[in-house]
DSSP file (Angstrom, degrees, kcal/mol; ACC not computed):
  #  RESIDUE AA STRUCTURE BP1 BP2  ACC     N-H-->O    O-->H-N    N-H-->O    O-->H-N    TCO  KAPPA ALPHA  PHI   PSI    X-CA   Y-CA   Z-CA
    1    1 A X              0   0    0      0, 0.0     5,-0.1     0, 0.0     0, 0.0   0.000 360.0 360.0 360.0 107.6    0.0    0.0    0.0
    2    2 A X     >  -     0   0    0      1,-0.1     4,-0.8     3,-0.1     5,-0.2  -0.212 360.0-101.7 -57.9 157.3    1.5    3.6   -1.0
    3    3 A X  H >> S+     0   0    0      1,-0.2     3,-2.1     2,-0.2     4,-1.3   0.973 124.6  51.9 -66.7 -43.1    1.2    6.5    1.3
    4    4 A X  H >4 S+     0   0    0      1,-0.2     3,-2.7     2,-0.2    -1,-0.2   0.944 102.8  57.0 -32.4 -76.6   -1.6    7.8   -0.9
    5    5 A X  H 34 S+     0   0    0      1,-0.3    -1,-0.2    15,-0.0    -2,-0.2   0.576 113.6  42.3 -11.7 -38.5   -3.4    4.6   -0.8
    6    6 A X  H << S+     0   0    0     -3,-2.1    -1,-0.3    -4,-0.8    -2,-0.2   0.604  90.4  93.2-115.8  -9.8   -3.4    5.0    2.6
    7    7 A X  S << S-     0   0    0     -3,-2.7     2,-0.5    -4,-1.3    -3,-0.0  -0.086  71.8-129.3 -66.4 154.9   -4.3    8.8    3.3
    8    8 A X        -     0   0    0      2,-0.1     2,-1.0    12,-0.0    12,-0.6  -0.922  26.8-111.8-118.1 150.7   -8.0    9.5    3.8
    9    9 A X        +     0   0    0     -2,-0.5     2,-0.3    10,-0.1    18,-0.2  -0.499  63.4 150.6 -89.3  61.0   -9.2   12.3    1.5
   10   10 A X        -     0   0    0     -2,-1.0     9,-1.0     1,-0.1    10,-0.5  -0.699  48.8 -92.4-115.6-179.8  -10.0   15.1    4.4
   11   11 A X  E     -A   18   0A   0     -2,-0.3     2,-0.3     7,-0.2     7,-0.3  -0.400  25.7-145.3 -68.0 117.8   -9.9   18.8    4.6
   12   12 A X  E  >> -A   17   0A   0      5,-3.3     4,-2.0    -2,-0.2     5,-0.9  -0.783  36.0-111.6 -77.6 134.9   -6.6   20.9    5.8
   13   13 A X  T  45S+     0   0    0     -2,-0.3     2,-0.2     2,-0.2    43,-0.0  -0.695  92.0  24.3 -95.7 162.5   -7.6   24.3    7.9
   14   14 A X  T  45S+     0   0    0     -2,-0.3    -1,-0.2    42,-0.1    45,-0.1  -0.975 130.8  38.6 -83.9 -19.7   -7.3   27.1    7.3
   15   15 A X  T  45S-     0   0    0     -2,-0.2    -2,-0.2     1,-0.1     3,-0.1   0.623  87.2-131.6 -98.9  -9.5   -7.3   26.6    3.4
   16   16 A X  T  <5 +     0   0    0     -4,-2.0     9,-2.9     1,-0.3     2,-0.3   0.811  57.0 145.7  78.1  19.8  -10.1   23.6    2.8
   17   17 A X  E   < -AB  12  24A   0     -5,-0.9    -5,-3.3     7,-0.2    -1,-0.3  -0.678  59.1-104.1 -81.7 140.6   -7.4   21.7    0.5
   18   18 A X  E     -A   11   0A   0      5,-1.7    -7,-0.2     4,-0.7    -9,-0.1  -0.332  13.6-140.9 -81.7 173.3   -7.7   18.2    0.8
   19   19 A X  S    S+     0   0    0     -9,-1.0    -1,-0.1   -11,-0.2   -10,-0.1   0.843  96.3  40.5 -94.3 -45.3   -5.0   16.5    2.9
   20   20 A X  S    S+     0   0    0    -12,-0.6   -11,-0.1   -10,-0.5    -1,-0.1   0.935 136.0   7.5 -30.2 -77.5   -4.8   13.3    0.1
   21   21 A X  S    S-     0   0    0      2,-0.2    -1,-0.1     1,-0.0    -2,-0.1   0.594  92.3-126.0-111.8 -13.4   -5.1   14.6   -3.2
   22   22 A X        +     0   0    0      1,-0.4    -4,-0.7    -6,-0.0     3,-0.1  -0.183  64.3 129.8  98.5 -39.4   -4.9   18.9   -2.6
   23   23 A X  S    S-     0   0    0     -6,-0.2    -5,-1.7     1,-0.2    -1,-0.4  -0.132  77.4 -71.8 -69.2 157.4   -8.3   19.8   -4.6
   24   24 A X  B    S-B   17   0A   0     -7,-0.2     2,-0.4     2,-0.1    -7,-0.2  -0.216  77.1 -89.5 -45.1 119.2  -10.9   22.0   -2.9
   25   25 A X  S    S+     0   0    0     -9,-2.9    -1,-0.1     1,-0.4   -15,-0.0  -0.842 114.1  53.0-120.7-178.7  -12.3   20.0   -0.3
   26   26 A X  S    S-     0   0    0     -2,-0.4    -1,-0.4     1,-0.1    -2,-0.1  -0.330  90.4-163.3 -77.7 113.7  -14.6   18.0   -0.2
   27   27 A X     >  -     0   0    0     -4,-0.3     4,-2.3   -18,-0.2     3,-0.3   0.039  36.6 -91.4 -54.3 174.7  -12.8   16.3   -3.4
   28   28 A X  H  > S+     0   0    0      1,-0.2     4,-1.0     2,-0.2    -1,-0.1   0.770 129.0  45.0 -40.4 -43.4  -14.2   13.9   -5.9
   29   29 A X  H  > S+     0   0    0      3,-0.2     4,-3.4     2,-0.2    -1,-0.2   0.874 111.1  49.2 -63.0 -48.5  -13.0   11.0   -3.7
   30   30 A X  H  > S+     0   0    0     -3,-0.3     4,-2.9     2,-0.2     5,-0.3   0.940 111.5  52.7 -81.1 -32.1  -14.2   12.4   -0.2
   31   31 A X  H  X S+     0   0    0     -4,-2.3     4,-3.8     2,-0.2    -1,-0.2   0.955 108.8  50.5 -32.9 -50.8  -17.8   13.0   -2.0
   32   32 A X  H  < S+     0   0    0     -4,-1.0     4,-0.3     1,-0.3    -2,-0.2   0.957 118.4  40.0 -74.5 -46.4  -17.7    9.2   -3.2
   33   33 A X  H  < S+     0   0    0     -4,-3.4     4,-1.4     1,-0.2    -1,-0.3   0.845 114.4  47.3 -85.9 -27.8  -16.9    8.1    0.4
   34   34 A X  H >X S+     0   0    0     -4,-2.9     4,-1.9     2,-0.2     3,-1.4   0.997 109.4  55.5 -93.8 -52.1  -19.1   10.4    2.3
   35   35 A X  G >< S+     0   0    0     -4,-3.8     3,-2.2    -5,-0.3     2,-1.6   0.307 112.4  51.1 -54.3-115.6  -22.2    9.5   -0.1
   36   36 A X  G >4 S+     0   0    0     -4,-0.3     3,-0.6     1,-0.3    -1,-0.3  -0.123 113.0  38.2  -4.4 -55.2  -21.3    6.1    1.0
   37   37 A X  G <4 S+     0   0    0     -2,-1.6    -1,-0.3    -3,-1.4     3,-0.2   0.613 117.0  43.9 -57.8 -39.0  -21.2    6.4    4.4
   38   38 A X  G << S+     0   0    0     -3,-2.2    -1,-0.2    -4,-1.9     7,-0.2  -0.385  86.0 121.0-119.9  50.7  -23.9    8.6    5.1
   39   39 A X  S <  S+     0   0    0     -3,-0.6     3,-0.3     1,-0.2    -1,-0.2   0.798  72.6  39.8 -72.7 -45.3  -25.7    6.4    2.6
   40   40 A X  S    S+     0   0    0      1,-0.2     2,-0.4    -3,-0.2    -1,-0.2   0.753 126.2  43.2 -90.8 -28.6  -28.8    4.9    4.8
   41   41 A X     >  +     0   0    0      1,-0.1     4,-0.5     2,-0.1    -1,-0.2  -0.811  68.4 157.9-141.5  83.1  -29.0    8.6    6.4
   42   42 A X  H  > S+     0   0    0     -2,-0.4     4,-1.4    -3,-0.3     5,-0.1   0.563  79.5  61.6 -72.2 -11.1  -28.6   11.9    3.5
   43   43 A X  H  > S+     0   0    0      1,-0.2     4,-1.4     2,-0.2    -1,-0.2   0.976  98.8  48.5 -93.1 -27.9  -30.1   14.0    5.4
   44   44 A X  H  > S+     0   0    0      2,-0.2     4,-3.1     3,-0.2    -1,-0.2   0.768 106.9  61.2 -43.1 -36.0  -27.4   13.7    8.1
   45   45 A X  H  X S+     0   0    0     -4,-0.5     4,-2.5     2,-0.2    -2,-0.2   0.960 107.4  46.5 -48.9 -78.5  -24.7   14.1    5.1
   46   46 A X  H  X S+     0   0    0     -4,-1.4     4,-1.4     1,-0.2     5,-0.3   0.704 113.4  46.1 -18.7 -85.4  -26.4   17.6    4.6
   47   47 A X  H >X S+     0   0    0     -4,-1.4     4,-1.7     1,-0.3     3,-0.9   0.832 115.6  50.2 -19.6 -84.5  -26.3   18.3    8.4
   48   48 A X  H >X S+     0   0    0     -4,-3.1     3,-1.8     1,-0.2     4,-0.9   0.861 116.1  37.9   1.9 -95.5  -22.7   17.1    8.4
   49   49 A X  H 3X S+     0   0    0     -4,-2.5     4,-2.2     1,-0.3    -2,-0.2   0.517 104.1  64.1 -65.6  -6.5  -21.6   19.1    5.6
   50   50 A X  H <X S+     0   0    0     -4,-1.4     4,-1.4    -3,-0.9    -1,-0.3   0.840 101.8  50.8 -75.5 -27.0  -23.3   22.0    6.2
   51   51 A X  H <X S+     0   0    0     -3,-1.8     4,-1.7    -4,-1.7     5,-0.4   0.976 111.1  56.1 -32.8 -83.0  -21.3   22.6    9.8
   52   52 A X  H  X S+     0   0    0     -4,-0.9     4,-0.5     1,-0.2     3,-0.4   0.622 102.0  55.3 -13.6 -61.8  -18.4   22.0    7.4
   53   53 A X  H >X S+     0   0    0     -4,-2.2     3,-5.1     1,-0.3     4,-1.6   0.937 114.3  36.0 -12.9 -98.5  -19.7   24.8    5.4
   54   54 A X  H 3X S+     0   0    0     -4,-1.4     4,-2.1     1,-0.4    -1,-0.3   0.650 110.1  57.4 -21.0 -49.1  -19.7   27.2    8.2
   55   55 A X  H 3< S+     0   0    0     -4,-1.7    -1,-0.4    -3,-0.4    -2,-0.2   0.678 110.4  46.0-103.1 -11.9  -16.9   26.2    9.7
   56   56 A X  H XX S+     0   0    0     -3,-5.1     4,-4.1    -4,-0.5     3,-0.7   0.846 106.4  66.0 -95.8 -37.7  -14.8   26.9    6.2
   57   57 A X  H 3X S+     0   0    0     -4,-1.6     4,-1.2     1,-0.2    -2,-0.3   0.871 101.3  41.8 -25.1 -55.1  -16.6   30.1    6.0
   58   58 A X  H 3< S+     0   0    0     -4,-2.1    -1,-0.2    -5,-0.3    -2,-0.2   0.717 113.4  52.8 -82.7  -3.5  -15.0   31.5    8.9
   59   59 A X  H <4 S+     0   0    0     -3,-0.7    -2,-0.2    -5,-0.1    -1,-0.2   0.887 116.4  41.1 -84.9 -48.4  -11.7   30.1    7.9
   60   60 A X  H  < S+     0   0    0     -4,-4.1    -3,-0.2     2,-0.0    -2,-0.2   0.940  84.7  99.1 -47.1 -65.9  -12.1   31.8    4.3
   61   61 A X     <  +     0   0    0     -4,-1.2     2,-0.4    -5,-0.2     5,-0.1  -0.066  50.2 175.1 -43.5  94.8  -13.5   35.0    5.0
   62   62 A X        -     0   0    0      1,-0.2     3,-0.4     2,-0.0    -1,-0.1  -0.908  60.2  -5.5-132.3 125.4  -10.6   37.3    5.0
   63   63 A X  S    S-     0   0    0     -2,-0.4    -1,-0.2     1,-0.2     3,-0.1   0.310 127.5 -57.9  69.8   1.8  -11.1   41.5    5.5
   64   64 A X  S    S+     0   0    0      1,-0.4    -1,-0.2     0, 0.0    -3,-0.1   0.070 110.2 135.0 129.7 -27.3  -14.6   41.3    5.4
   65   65 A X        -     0   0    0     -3,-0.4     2,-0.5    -5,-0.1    -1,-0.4   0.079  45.0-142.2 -45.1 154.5  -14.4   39.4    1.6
   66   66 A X        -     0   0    0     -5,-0.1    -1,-0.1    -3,-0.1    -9,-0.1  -0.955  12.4-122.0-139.3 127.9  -16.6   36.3    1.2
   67   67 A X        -     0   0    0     -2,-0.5     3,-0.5   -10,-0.1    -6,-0.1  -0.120  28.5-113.9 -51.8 138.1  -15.6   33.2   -0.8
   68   68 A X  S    S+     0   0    0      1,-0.2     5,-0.1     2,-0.1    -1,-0.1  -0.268  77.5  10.2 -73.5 172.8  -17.4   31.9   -3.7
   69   69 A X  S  > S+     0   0    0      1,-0.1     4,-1.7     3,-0.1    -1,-0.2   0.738  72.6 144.0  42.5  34.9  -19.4   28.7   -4.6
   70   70 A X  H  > S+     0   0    0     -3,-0.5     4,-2.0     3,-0.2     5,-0.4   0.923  79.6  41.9 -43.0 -69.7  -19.4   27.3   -0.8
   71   71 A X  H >>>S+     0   0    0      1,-0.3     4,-3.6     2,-0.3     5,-0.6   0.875 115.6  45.7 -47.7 -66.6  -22.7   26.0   -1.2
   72   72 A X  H 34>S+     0   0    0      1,-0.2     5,-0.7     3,-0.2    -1,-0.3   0.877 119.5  53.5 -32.3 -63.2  -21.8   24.5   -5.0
   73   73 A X  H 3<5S+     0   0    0     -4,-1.7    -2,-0.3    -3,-0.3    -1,-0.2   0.640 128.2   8.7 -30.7 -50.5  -18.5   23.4   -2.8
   74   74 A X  H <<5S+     0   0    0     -4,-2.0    -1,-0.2    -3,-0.6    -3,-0.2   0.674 138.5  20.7-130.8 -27.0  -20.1   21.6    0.0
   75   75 A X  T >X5S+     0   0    0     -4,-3.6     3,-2.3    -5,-0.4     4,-0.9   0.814  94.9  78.0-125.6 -42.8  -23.8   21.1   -0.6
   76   76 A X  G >4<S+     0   0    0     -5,-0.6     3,-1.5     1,-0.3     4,-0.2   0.647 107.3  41.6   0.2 -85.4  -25.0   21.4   -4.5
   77   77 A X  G 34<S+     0   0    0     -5,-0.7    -1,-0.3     1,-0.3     3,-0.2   0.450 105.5  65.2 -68.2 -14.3  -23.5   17.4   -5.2
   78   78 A X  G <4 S+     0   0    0     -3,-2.3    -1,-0.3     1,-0.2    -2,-0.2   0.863  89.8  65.8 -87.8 -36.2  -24.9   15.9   -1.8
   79   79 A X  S << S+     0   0    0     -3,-1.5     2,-0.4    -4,-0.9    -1,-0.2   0.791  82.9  97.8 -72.6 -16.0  -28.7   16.4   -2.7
   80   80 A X  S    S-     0   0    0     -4,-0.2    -1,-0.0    -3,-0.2    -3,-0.0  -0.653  71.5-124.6 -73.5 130.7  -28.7   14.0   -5.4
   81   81 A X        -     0   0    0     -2,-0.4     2,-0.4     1,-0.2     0, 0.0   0.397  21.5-118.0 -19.7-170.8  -29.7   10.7   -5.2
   82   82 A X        -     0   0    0    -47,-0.0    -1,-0.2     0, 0.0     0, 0.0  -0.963  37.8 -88.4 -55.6 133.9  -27.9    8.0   -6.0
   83   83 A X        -     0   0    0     -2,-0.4     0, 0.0     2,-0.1     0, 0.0  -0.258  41.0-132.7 -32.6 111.0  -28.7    5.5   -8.7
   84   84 A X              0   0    0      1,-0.1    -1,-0.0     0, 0.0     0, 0.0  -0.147 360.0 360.0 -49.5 166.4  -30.9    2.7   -7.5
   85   85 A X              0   0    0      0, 0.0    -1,-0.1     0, 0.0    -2,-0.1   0.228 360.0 360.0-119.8 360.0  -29.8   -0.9   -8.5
């Protein structure tokens, strides 16, 4: 197993870069896991990631400026289903 391989895909403060792979997170990867996870219970995800939200908001916010796309960032991709099988 490489040290990637073994990293979990979560957020570095102040800047919301993932720790894994560096993209804005949550990244492509921590999306696929947290829909996984919070699979039986979305609405918890939400709840989750909107803290997240917040909590990267006050980390962003610098001189009184306000970041763009959170919401696109953290909540947009969590309200859709998933595919049934």
């Amino acid at each position: 197993m490489t040290a990637t391989q073994g990293t979990e895909h979560l957020h570095e403060r102040p800047n919301w870069d993932c720790h894994a792979c560096g993209r804005p997170w949550p990244c492509p990867t921590a999306q696929a896991r947290l829909l996984y996870e919070y699979r039986a219970f979305p609405s918890l995800l939400r709840i989750y990631l909107s803290a997240q939200m917040y909590d990267a908001l006050q980390d962003m916010v610098i001189d009184g400026g306000k970041p763009v796309n959170l919401h696109d960032r953290f909540l947009a991709w969590a309200w859709h289903e998933p595919p049934r099988r």
